[in-house]
mmCIF file as Biopython writes it, N, C-alpha, C and O atoms, coordinates in Angstrom:
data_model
#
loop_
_atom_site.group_PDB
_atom_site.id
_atom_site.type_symbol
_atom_site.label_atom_id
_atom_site.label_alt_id
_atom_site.label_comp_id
_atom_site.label_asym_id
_atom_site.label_entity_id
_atom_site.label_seq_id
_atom_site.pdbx_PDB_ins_code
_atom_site.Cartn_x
_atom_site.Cartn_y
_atom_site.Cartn_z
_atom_site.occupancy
_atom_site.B_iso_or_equiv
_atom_site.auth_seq_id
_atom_site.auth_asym_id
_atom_site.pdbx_PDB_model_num
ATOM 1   N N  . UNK A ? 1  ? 44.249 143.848 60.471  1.0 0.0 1  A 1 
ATOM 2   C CA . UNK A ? 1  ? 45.441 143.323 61.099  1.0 0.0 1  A 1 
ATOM 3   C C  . UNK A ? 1  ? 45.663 141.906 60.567  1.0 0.0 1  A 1 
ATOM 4   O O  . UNK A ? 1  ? 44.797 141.033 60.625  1.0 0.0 1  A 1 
ATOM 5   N N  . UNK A ? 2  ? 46.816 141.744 60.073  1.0 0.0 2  A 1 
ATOM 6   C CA . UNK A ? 2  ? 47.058 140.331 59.442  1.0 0.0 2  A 1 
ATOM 7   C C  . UNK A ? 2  ? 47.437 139.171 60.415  1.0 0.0 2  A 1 
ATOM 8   O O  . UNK A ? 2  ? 47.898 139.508 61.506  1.0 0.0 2  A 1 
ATOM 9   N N  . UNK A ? 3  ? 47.296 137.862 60.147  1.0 0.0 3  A 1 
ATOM 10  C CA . UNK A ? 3  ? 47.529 136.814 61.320  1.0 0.0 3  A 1 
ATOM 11  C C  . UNK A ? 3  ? 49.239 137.095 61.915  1.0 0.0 3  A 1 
ATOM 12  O O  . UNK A ? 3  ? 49.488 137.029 63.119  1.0 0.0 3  A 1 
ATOM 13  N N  . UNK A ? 4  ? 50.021 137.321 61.160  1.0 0.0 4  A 1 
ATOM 14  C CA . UNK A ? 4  ? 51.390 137.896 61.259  1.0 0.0 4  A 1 
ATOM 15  C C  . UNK A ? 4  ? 51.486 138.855 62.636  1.0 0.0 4  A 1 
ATOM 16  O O  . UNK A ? 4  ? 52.313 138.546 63.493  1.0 0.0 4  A 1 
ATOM 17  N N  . UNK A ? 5  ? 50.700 139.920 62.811  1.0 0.0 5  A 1 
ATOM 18  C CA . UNK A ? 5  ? 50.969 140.827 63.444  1.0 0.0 5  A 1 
ATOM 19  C C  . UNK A ? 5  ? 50.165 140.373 64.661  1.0 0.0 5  A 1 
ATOM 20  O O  . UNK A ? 5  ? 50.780 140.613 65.700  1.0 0.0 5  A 1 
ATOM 21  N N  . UNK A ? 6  ? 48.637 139.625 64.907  1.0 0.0 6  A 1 
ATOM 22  C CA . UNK A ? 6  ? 48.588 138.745 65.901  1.0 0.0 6  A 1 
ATOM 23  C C  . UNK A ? 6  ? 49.182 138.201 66.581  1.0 0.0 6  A 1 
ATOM 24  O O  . UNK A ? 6  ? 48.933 138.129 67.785  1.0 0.0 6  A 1 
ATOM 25  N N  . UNK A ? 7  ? 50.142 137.658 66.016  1.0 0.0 7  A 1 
ATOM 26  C CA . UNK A ? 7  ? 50.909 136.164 66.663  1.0 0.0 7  A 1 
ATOM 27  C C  . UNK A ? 7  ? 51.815 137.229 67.062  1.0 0.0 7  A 1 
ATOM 28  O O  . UNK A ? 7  ? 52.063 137.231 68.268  1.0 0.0 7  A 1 
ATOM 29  N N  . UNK A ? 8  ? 52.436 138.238 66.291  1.0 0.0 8  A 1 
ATOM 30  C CA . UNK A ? 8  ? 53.534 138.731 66.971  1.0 0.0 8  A 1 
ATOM 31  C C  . UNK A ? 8  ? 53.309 139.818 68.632  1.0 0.0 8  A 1 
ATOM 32  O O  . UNK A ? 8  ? 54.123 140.064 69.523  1.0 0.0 8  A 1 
ATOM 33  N N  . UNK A ? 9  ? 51.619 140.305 68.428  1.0 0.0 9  A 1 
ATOM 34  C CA . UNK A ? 9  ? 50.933 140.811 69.536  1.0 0.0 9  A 1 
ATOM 35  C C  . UNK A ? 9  ? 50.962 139.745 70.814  1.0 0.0 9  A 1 
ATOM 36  O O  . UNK A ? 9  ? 51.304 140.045 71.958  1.0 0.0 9  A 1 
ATOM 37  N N  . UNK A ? 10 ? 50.520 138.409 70.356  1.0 0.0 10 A 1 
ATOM 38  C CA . UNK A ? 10 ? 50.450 137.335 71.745  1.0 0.0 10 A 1 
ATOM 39  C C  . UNK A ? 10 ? 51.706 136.987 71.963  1.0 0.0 10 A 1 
ATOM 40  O O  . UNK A ? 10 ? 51.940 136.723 73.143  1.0 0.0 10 A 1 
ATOM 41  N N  . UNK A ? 11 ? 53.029 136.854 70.870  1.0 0.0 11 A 1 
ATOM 42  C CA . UNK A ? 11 ? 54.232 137.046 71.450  1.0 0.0 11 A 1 
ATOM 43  C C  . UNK A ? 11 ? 54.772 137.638 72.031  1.0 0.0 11 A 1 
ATOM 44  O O  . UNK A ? 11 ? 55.475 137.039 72.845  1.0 0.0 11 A 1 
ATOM 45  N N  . UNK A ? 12 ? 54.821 138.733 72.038  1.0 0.0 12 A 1 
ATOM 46  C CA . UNK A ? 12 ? 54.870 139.921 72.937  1.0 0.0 12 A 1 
ATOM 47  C C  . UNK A ? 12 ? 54.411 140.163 74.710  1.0 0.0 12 A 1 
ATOM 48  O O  . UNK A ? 12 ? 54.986 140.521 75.737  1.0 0.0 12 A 1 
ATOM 49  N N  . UNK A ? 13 ? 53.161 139.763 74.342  1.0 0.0 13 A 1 
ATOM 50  C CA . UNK A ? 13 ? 52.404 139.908 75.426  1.0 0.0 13 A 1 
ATOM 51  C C  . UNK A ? 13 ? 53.069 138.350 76.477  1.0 0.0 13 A 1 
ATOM 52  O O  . UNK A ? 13 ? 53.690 138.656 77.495  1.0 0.0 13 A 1 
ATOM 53  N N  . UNK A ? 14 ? 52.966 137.412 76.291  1.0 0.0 14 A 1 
ATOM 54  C CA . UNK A ? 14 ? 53.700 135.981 76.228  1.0 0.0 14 A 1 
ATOM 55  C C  . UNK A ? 14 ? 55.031 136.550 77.345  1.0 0.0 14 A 1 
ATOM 56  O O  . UNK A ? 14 ? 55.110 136.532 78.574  1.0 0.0 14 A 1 
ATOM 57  N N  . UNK A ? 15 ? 56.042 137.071 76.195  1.0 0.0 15 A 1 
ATOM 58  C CA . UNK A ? 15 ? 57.272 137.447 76.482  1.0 0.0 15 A 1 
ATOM 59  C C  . UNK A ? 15 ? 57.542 138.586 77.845  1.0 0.0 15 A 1 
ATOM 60  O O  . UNK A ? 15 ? 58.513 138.527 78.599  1.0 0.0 15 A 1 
ATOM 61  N N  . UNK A ? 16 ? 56.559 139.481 77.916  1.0 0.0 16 A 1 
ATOM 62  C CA . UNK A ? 16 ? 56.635 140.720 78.882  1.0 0.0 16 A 1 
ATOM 63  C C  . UNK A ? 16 ? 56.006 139.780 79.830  1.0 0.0 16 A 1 
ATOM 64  O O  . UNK A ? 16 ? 56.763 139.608 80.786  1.0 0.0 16 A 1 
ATOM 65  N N  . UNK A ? 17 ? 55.177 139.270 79.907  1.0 0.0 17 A 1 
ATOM 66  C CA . UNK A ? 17 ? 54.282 138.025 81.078  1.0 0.0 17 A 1 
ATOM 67  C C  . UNK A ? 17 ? 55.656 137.483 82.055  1.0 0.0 17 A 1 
ATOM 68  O O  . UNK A ? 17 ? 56.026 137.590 83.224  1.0 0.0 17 A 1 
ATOM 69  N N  . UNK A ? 18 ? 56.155 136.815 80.722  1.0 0.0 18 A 1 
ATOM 70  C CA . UNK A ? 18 ? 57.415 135.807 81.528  1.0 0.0 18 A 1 
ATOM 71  C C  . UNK A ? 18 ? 58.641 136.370 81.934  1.0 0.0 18 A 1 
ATOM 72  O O  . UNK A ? 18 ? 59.263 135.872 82.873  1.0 0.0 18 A 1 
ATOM 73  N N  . UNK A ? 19 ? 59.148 137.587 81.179  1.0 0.0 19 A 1 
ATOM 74  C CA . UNK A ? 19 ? 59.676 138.295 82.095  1.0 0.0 19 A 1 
ATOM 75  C C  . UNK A ? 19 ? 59.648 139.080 83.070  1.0 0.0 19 A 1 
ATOM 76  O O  . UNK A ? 19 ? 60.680 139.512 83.584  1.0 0.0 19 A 1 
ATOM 77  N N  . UNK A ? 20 ? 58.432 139.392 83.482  1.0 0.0 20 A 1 
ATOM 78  C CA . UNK A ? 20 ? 58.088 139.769 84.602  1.0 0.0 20 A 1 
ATOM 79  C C  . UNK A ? 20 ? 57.670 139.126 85.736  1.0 0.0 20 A 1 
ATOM 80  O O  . UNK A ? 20 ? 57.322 139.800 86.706  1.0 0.0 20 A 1 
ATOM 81  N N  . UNK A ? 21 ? 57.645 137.720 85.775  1.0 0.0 21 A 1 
ATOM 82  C CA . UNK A ? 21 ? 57.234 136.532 86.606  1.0 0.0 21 A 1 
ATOM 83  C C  . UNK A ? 21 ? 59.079 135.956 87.004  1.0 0.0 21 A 1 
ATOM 84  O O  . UNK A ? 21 ? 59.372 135.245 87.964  1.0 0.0 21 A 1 
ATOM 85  N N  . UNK A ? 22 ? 60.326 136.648 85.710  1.0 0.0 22 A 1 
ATOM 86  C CA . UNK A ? 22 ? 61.492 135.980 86.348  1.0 0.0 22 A 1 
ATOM 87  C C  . UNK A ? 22 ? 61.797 137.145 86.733  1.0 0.0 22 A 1 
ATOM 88  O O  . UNK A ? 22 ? 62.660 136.897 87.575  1.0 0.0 22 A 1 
ATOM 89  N N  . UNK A ? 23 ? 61.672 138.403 86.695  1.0 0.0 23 A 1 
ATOM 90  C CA . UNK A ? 23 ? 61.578 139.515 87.549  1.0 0.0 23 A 1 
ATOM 91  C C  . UNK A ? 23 ? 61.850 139.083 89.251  1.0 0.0 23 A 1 
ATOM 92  O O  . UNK A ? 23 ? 62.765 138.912 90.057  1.0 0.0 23 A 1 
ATOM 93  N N  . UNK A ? 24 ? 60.259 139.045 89.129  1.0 0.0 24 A 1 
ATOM 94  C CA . UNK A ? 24 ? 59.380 138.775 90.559  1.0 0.0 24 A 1 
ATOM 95  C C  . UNK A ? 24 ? 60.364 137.698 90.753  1.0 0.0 24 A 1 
ATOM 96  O O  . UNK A ? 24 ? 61.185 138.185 91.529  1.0 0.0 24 A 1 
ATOM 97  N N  . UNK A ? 25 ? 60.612 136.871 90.556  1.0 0.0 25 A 1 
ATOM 98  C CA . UNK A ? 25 ? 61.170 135.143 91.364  1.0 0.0 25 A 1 
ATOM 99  C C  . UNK A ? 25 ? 62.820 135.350 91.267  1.0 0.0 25 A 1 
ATOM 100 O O  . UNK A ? 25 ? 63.538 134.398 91.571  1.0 0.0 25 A 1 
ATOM 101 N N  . UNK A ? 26 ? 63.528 136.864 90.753  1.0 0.0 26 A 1 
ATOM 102 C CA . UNK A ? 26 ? 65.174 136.993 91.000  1.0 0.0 26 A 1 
ATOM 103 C C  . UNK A ? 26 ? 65.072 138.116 92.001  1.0 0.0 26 A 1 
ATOM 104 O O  . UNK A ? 26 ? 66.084 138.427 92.629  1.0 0.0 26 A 1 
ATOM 105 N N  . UNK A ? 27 ? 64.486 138.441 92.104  1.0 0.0 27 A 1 
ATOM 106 C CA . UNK A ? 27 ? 64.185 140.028 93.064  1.0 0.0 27 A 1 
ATOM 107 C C  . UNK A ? 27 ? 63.814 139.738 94.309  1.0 0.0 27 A 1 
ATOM 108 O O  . UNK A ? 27 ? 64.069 140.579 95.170  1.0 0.0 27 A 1 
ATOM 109 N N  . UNK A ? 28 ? 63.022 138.289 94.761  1.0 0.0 28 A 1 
ATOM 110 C CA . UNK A ? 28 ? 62.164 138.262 95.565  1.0 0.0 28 A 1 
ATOM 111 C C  . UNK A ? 28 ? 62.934 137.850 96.866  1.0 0.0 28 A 1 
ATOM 112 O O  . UNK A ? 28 ? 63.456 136.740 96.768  1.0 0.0 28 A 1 
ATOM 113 N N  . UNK A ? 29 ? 63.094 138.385 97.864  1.0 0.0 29 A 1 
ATOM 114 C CA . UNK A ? 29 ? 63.708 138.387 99.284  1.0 0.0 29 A 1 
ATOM 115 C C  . UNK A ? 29 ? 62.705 137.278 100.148 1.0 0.0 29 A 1 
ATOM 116 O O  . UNK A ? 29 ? 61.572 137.689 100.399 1.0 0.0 29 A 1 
ATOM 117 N N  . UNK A ? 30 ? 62.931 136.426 100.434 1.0 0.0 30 A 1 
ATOM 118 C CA . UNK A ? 30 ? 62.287 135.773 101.004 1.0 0.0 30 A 1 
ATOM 119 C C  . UNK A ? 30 ? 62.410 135.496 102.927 1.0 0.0 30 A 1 
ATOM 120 O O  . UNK A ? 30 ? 61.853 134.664 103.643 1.0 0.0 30 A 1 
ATOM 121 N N  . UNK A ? 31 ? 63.340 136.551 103.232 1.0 0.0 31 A 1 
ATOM 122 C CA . UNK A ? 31 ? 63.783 137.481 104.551 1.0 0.0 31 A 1 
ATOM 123 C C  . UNK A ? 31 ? 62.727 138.624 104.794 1.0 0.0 31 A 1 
ATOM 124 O O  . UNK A ? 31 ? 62.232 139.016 105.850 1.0 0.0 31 A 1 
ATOM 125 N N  . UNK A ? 32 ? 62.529 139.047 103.468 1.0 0.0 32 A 1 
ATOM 126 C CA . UNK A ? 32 ? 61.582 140.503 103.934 1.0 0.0 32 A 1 
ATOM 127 C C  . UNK A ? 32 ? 60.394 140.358 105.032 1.0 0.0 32 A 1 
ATOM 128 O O  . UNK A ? 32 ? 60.334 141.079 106.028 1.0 0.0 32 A 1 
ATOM 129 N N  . UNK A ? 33 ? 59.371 139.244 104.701 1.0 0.0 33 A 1 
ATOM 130 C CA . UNK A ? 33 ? 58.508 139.007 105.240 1.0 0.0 33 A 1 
ATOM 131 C C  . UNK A ? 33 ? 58.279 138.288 106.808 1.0 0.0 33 A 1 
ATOM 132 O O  . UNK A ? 33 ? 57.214 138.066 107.384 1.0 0.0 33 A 1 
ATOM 133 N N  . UNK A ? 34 ? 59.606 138.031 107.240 1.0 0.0 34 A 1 
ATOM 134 C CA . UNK A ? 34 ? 59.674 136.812 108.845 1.0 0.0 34 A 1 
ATOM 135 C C  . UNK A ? 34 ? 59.309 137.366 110.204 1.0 0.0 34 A 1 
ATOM 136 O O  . UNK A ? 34 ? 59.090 136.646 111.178 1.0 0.0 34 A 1 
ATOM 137 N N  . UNK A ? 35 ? 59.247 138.868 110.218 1.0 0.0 35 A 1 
ATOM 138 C CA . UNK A ? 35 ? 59.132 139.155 111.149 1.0 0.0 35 A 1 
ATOM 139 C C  . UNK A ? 35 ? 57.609 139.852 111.221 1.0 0.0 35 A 1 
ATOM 140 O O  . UNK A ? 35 ? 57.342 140.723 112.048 1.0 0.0 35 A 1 
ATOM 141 N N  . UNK A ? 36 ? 56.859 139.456 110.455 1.0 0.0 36 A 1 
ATOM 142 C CA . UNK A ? 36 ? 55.479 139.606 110.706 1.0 0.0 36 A 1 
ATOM 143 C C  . UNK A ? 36 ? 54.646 138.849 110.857 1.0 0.0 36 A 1 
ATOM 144 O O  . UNK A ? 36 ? 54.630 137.765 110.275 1.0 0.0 36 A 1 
ATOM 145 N N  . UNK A ? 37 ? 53.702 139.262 111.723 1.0 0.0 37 A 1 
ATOM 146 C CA . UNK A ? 37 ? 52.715 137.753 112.089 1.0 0.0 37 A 1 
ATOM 147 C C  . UNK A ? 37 ? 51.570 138.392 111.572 1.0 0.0 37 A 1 
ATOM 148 O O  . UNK A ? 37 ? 51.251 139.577 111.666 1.0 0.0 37 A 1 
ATOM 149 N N  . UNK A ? 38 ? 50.693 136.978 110.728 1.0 0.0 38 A 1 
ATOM 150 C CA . UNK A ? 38 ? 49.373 136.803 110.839 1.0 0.0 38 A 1 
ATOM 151 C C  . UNK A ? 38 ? 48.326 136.562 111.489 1.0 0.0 38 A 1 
ATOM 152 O O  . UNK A ? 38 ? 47.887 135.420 111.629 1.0 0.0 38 A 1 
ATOM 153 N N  . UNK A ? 39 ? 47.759 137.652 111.998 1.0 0.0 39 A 1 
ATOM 154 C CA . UNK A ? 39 ? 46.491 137.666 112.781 1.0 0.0 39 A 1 
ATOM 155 C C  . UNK A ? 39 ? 45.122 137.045 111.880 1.0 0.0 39 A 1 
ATOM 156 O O  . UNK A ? 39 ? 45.033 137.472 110.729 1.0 0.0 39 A 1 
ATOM 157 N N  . UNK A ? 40 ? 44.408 136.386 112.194 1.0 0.0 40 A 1 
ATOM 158 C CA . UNK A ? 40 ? 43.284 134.973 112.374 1.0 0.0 40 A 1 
ATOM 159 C C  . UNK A ? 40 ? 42.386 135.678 113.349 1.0 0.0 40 A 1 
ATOM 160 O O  . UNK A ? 40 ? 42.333 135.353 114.535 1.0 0.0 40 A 1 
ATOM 161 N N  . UNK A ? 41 ? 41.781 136.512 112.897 1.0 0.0 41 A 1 
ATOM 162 C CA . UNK A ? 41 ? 40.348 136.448 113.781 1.0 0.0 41 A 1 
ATOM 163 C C  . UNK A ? 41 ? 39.156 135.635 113.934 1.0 0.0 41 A 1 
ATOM 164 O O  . UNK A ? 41 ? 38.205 135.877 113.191 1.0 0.0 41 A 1 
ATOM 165 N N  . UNK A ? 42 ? 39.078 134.761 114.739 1.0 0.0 42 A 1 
ATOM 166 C CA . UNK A ? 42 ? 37.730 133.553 114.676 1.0 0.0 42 A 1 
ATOM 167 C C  . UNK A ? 42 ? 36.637 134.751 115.452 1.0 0.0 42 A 1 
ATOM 168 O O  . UNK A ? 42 ? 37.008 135.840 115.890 1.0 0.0 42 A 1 
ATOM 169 N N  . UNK A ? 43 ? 35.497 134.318 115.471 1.0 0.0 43 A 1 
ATOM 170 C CA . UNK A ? 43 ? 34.320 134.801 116.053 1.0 0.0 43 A 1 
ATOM 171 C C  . UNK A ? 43 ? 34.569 133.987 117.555 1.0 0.0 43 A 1 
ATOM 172 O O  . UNK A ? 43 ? 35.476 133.156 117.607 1.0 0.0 43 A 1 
ATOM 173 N N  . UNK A ? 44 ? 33.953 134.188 118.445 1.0 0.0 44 A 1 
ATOM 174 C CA . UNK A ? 44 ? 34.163 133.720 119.968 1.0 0.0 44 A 1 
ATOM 175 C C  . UNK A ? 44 ? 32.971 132.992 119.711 1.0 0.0 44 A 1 
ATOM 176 O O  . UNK A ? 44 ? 33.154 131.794 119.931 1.0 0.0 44 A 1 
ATOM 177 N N  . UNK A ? 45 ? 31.835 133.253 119.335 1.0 0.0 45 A 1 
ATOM 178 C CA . UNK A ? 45 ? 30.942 132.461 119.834 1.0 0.0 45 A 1 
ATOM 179 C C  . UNK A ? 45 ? 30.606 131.592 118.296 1.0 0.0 45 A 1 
ATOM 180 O O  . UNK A ? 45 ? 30.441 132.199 117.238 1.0 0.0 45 A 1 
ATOM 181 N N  . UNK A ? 46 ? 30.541 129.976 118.426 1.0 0.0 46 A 1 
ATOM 182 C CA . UNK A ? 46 ? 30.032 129.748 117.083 1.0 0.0 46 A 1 
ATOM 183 C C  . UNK A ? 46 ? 28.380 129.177 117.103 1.0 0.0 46 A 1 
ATOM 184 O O  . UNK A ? 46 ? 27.739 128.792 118.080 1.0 0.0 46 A 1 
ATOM 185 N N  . UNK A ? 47 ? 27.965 129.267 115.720 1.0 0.0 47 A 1 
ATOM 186 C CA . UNK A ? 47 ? 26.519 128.576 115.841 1.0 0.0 47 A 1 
ATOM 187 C C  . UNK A ? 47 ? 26.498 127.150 116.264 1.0 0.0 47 A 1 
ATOM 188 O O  . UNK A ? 47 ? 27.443 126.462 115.877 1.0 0.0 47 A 1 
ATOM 189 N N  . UNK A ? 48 ? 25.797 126.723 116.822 1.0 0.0 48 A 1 
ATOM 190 C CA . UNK A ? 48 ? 25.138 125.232 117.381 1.0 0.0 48 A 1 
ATOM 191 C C  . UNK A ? 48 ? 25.856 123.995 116.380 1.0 0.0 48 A 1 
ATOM 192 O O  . UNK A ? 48 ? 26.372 122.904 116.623 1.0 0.0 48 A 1 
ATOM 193 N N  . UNK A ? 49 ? 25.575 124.839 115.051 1.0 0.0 49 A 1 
ATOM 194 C CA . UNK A ? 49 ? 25.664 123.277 113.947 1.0 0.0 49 A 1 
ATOM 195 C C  . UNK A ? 49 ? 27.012 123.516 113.036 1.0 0.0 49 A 1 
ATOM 196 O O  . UNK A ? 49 ? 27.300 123.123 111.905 1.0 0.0 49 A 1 
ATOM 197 N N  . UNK A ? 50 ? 27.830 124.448 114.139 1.0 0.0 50 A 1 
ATOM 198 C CA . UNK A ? 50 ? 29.453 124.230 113.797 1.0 0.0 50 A 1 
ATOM 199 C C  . UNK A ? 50 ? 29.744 122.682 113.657 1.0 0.0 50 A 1 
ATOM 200 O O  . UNK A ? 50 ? 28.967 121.826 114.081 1.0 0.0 50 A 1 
ATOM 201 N N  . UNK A ? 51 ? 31.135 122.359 112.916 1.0 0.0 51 A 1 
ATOM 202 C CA . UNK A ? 51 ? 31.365 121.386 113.197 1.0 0.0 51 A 1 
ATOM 203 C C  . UNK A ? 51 ? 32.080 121.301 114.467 1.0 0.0 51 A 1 
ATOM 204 O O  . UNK A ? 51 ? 32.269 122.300 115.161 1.0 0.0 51 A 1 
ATOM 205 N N  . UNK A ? 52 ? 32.641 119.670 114.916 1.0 0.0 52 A 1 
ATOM 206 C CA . UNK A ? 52 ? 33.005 119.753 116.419 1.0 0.0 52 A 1 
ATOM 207 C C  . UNK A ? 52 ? 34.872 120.230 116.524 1.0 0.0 52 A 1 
ATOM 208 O O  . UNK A ? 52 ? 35.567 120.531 117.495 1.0 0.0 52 A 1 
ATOM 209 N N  . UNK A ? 53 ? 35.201 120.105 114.974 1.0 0.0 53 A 1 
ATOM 210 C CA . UNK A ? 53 ? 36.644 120.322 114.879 1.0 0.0 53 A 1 
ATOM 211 C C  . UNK A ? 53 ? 36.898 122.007 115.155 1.0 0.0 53 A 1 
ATOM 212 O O  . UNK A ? 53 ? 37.836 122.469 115.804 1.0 0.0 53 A 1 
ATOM 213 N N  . UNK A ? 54 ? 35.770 122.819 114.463 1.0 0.0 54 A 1 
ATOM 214 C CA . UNK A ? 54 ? 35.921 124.085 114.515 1.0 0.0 54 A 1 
ATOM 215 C C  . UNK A ? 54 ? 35.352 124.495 115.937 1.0 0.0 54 A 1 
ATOM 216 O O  . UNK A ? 54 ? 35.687 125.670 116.086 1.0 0.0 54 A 1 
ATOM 217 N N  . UNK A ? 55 ? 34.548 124.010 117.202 1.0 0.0 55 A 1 
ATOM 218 C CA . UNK A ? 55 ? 34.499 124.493 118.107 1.0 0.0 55 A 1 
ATOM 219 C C  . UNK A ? 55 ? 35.866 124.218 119.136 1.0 0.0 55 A 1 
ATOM 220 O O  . UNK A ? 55 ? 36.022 124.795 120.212 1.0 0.0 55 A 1 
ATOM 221 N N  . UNK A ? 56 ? 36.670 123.358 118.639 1.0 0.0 56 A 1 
ATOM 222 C CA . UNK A ? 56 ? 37.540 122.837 119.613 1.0 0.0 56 A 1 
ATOM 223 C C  . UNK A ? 56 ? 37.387 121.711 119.894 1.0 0.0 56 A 1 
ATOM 224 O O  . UNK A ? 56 ? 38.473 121.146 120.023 1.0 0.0 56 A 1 
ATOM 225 N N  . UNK A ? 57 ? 36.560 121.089 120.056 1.0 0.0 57 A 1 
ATOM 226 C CA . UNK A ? 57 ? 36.096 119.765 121.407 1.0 0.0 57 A 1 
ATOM 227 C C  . UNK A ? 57 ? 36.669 118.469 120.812 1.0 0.0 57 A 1 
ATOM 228 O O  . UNK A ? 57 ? 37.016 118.453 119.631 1.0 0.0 57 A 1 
ATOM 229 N N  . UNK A ? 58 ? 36.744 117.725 121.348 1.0 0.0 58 A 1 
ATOM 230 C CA . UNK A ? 58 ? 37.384 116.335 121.286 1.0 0.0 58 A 1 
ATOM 231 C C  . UNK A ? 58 ? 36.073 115.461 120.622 1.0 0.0 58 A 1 
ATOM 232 O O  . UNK A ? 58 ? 34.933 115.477 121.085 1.0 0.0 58 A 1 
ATOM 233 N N  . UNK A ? 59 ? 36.463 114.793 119.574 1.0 0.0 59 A 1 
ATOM 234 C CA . UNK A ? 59 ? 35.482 113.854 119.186 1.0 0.0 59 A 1 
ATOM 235 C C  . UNK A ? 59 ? 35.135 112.492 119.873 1.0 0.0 59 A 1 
ATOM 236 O O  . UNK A ? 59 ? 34.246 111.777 119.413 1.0 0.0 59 A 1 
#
């Protein structure tokens, strides 16, 4: 394979990359997602040598 057909392989590859990233960012609804919430499961109980921010408590 000659350096020619390289460069024109990472061009390629380059080119399908970036059009598929302005794909994603003209397509992208940024409505779709508002009415779902993220659930955060903490553990209830933490170990002793938590810090004091992650048990809650007032410093």
């Amino acid at each position: 394979m000659t350096n020619r057909q390289v460069l024109l392989i990472i061009a390629a590859f380059i080119a399908v990359t970036l059009g598929s990233f302005i794909w994603y960012i003209a397509t992208w609804d940024s409505r779709k997602g508002t009415d779902q919430t993220t659930l955060i499961i903490l553990p209830e109980i933490l170990p002793s040598e938590a810090p004091a921010l992650a048990t809650g408590t007032m410093l």
